[in-house]
DRENDO-1510 file (C-alpha; in Angstrom, 1 decimal, always signed):
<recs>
REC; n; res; u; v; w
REC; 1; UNK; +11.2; +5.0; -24.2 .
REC; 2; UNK; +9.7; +1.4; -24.0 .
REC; 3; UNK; +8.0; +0.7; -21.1 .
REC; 4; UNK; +7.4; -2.8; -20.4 .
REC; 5; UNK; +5.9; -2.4; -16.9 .
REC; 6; UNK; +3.1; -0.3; -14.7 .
REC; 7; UNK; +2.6; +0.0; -11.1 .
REC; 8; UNK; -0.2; +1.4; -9.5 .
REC; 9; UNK; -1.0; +2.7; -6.0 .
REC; 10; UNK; -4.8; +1.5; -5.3 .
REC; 11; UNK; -6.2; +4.1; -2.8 .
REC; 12; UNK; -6.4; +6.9; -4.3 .
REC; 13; UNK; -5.0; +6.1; -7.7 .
REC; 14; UNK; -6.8; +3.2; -9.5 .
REC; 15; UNK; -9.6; +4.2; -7.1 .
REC; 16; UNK; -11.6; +8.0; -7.7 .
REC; 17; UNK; -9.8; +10.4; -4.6 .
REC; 18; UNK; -13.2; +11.5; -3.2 .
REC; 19; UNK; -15.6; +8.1; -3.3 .
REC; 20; UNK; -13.0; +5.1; -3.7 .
REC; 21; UNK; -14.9; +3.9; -6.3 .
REC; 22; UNK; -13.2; +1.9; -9.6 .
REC; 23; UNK; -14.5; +4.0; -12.9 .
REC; 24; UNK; -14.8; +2.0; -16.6 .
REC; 25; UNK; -12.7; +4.2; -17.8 .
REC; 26; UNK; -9.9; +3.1; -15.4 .
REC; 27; UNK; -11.1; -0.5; -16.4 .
REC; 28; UNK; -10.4; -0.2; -19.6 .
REC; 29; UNK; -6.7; +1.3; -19.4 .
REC; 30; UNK; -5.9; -1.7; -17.4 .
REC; 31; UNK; -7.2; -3.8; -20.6 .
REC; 32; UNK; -5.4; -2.0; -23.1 .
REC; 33; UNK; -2.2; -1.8; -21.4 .
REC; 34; UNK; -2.5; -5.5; -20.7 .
REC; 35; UNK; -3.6; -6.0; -24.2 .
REC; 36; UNK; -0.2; -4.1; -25.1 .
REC; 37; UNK; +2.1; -6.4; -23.9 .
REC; 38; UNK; +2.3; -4.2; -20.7 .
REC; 39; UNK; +2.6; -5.9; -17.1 .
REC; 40; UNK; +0.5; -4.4; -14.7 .
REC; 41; UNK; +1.4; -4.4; -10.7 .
REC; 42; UNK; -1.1; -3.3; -8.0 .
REC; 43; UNK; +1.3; -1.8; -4.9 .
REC; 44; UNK; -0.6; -1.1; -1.8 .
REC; 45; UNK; -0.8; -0.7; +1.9 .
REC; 46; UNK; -3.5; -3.0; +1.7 .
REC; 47; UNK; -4.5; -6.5; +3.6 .
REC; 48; UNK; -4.1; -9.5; +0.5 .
REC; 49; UNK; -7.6; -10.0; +1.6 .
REC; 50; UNK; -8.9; -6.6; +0.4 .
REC; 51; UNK; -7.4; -7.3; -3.2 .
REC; 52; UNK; -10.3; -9.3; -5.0 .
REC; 53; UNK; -11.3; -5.8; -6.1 .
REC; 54; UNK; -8.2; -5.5; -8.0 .
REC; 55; UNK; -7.9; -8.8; -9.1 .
REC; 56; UNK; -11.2; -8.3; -10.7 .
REC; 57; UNK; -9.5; -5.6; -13.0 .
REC; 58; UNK; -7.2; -8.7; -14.5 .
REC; 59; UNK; -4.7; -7.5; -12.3 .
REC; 60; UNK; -2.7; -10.8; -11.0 .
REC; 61; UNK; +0.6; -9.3; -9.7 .
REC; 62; UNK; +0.0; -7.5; -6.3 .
REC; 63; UNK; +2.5; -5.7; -3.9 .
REC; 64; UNK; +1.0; -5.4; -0.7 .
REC; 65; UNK; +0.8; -4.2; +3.1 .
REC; 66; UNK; +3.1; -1.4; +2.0 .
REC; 67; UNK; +5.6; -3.8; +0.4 .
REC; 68; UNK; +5.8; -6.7; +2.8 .
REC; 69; UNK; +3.9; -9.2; +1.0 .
REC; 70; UNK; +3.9; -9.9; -2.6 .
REC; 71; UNK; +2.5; -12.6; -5.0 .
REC; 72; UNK; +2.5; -13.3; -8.9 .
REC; 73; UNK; -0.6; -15.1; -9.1 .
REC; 74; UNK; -0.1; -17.6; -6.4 .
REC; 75; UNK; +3.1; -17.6; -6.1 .
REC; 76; UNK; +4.7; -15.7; -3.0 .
REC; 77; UNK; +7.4; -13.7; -5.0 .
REC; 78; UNK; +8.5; -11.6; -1.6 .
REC; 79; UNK; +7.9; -11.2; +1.9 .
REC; 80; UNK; +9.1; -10.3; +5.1 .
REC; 81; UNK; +7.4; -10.8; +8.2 .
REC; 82; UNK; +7.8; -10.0; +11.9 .
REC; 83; UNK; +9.2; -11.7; +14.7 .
REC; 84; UNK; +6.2; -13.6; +16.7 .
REC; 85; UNK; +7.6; -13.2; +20.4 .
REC; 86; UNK; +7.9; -9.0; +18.9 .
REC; 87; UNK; +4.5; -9.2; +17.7 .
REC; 88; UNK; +3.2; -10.5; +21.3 .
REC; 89; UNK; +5.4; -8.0; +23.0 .
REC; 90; UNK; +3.8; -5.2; +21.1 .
REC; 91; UNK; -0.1; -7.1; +21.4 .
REC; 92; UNK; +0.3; -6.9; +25.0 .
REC; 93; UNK; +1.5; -3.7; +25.7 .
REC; 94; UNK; -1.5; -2.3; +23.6 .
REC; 95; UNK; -4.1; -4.5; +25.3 .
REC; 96; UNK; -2.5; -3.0; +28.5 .
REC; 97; UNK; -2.9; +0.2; +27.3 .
REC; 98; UNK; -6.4; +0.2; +25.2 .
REC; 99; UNK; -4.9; +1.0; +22.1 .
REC; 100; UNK; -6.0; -0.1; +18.7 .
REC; 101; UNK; -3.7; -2.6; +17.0 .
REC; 102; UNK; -4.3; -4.0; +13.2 .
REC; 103; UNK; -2.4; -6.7; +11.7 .
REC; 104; UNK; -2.2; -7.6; +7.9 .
REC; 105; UNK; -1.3; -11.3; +7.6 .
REC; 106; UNK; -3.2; -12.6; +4.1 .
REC; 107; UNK; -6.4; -11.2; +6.3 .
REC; 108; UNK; -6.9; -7.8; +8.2 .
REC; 109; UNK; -7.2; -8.3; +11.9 .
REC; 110; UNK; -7.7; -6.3; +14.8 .
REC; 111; UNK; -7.3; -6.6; +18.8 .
REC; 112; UNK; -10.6; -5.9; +19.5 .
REC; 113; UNK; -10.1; -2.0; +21.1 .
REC; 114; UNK; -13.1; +0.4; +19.5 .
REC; 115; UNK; -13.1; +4.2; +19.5 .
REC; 116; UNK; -14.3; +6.8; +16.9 .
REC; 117; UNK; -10.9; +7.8; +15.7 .
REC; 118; UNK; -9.9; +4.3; +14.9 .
REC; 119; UNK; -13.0; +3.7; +12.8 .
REC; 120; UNK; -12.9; +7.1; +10.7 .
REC; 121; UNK; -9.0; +6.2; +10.4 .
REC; 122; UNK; -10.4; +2.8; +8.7 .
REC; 123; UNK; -12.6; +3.8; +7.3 .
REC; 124; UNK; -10.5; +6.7; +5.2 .
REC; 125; UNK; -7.6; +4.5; +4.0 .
REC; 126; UNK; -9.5; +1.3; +3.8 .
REC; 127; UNK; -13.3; +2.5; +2.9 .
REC; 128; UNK; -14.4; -0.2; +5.8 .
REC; 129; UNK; -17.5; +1.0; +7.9 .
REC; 130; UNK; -16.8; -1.2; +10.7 .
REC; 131; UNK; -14.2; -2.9; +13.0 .
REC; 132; UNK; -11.9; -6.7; +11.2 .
REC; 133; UNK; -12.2; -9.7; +13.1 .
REC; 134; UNK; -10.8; -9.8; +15.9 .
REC; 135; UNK; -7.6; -12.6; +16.5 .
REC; 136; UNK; -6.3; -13.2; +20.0 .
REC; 137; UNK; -3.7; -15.2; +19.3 .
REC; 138; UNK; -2.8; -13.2; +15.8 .
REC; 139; UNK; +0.9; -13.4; +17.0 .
REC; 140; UNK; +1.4; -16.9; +16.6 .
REC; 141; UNK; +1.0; -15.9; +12.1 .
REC; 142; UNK; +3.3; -14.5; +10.3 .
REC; 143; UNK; +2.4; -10.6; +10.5 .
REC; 144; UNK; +3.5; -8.8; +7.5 .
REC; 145; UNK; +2.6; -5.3; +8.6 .
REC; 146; UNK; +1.3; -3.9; +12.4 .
REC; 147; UNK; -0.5; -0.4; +12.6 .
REC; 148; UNK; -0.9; +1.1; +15.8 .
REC; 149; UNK; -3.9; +3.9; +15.8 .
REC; 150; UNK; -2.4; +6.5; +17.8 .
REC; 151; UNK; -2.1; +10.8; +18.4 .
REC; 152; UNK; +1.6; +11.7; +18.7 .
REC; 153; UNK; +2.2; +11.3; +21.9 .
REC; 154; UNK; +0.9; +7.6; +22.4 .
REC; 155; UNK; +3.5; +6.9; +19.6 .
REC; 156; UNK; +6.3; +8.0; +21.2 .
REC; 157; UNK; +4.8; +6.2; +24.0 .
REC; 158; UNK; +5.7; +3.5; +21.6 .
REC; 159; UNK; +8.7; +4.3; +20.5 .
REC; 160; UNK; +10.1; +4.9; +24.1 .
REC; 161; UNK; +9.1; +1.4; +25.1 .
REC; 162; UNK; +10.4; -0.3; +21.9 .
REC; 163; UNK; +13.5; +1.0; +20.9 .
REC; 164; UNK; +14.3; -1.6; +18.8 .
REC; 165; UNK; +11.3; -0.9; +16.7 .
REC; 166; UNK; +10.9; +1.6; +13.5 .
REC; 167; UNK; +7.2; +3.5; +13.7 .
REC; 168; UNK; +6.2; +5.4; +10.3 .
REC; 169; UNK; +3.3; +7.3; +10.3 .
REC; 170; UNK; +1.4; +7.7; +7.3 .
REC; 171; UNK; -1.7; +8.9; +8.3 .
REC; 172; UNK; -2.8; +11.2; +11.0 .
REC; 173; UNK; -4.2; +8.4; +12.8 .
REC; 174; UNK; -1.9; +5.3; +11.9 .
REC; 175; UNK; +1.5; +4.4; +12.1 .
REC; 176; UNK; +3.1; +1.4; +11.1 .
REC; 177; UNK; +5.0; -0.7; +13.2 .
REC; 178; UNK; +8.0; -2.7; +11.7 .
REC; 179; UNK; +11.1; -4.8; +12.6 .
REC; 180; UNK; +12.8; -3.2; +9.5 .
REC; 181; UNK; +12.1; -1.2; +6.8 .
REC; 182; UNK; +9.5; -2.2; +4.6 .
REC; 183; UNK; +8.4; -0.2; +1.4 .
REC; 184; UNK; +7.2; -0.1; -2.0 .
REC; 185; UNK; +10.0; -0.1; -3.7 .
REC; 186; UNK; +12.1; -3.0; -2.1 .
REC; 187; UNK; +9.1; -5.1; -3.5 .
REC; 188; UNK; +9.3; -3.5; -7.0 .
REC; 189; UNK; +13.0; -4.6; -7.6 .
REC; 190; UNK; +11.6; -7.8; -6.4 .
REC; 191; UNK; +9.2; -7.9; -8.9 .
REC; 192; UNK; +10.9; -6.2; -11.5 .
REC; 193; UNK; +13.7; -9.0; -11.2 .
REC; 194; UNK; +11.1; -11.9; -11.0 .
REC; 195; UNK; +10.1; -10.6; -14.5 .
REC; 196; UNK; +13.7; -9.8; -15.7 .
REC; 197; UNK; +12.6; -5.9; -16.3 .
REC; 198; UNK; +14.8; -3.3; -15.8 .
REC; 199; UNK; +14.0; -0.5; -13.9 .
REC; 200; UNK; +14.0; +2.3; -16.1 .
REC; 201; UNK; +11.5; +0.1; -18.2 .
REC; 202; UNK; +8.8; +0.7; -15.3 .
REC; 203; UNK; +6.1; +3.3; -15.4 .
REC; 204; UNK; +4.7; +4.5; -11.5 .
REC; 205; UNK; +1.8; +5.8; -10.0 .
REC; 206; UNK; +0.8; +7.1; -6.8 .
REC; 207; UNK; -0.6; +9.7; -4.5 .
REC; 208; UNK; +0.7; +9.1; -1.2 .
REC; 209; UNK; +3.8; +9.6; +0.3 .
REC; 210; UNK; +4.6; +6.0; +1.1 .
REC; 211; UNK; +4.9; +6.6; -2.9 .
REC; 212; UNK; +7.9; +8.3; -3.0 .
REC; 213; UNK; +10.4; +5.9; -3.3 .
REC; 214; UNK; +8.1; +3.7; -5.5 .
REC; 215; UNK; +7.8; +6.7; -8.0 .
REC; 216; UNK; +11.8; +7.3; -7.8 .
REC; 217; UNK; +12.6; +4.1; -8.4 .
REC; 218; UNK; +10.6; +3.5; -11.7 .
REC; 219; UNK; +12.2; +4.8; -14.9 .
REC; 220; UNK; +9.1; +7.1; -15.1 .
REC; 221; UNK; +7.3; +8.4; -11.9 .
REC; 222; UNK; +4.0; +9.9; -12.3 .
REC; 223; UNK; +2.3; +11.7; -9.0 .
REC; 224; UNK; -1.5; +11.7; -9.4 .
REC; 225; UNK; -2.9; +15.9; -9.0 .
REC; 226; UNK; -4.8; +14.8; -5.7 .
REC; 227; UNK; -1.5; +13.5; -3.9 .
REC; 228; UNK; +1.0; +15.0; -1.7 .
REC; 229; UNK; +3.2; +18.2; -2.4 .
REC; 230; UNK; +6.4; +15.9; -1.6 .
REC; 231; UNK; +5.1; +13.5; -4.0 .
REC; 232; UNK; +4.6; +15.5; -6.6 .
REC; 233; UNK; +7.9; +17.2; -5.9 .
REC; 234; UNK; +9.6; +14.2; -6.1 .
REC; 235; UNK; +7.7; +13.3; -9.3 .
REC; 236; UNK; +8.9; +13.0; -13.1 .
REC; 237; UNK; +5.0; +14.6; -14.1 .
REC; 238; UNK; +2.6; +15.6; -12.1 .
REC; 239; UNK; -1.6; +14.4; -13.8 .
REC; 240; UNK; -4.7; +15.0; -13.5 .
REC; 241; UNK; -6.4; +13.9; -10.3 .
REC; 242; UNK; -7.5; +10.2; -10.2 .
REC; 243; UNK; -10.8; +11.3; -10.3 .
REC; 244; UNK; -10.7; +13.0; -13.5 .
REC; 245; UNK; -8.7; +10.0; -15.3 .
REC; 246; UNK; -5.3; +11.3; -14.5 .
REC; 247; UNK; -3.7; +7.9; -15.3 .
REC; 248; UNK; -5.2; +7.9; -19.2 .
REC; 249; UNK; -4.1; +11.5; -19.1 .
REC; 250; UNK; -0.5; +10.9; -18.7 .
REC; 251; UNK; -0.4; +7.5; -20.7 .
REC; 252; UNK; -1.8; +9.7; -23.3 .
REC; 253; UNK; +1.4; +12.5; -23.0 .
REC; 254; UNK; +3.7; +9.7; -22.7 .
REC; 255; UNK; +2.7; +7.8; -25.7 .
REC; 256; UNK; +1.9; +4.8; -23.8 .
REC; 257; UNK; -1.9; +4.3; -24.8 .
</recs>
């Protein structure tokens, strides 16, 4: 098969699974598949604004806040973003409860609530050692993803008191608040379409379970040996971890590189 496009997952993926870090080797399969003809897509659950790490690899295409916002360069290819009197509903409510908020607009913001978990929660899927910035009036921007950092029972709290809300937790700390459903893969198409690729001409990696239907939807879905059992399970091949350059290991099989 001719595969004419790549997307990665960042956290976890591009990055090593233990120390986040970016390794040369990683650098340089981004190079050579670019130097291939290959397009290469960043898809993440990050902020725009924590990106430049990834743009530095020559990566110019870049799904993120889990799908919601998405850009060729510049250019806004996709996004979808919440309604502003929801997003004050939702920024009350937690002020009036003393629960953490986030918000990804093209920054990362917060509403200003501290406690340990929140910062180990941050500081495991974003590699931040301390709190964003914090925006009081963050609900007057178009908000492209909401987290609420939250046990179980505050997010049914949540749930109970906006119905008309979908809350996805994917992380034992986190869960994302949305108007509709927002994911990977709904991105991808538009992507794939911007580019006039064909699905089953798309390679995909990824470690998480917000993954899944990012790796289904590609004609060749690659779970990286440090994600999830349902990722792998739902997987074409399952690699070597990220940390031990499980992406040039299944290029490699595949005949990519």
């Amino acid at each position: 098969m001719s595969y004419k496009i790549v997307f990665f997952d960042v956290d976890g993926t591009l990055t090593h699974h233990e120390n986040g870090t970016i390794s040369t080797k990683t650098r340089e399969i981004v190079e050579s598949l670019k130097h291939k003809g290959l397009k290469i897509v960043a898809a993440t659950g990050r902020p725009l604004s924590l990106c430049e790490e990834i743009r530095e690899l020559g990566i110019d295409t870049l799904i993120t806040a889990n799908g919601a916002f998405t850009v060729h360069d510049e250019k806004v290819i996709h996004k979808l973003s919440m309604d502003k009197d929801v997003a004050h509903e939702v920024f009350e409510y937690a002020a009036s409860q003393n629960h953490g908020l986030s918000f990804y607009t093209k920054e990362l913001s917060m509403n200003g609530i501290k406690d340990d978990n929140i910062l180990k929660a941050l500081k495991e899927t974003l590699s931040l050692s301390d709190y964003p910035q914090i925006n009081e009036r963050i609900y007057d921007e178009d908000i492209y993803l909401m987290c609420l950092y939250a046990n179980e029972e505050t997010a049914e709290q949540y749930a109970q008191r906006f119905p008309h809300l979908l809350f996805k937790r994917w992380h034992p700390f986190i869960v994302s608040v949305l108007q509709e459903e927002i994911t990977k893969s709904v991105a991808i198409l538009k992507v794939l379409d911007y580019f006039n690729i064909h699905q089953s001409e798309a390679i995909a990696f990824g470690d998480g379970e917000n993954d899944i239907d990012m790796i289904e939807l590609a004609g060749l879905g690659i779970a990286m040996g440090n994600g999830s059992n349902k990722l792998k399970s739902a997987a074409d091949f399952v690699t070597k971890k990220s940390g031990e350059d499980g992406i040039e290991f299944a290029l490699k099989k595949f005949k990519v590189l």
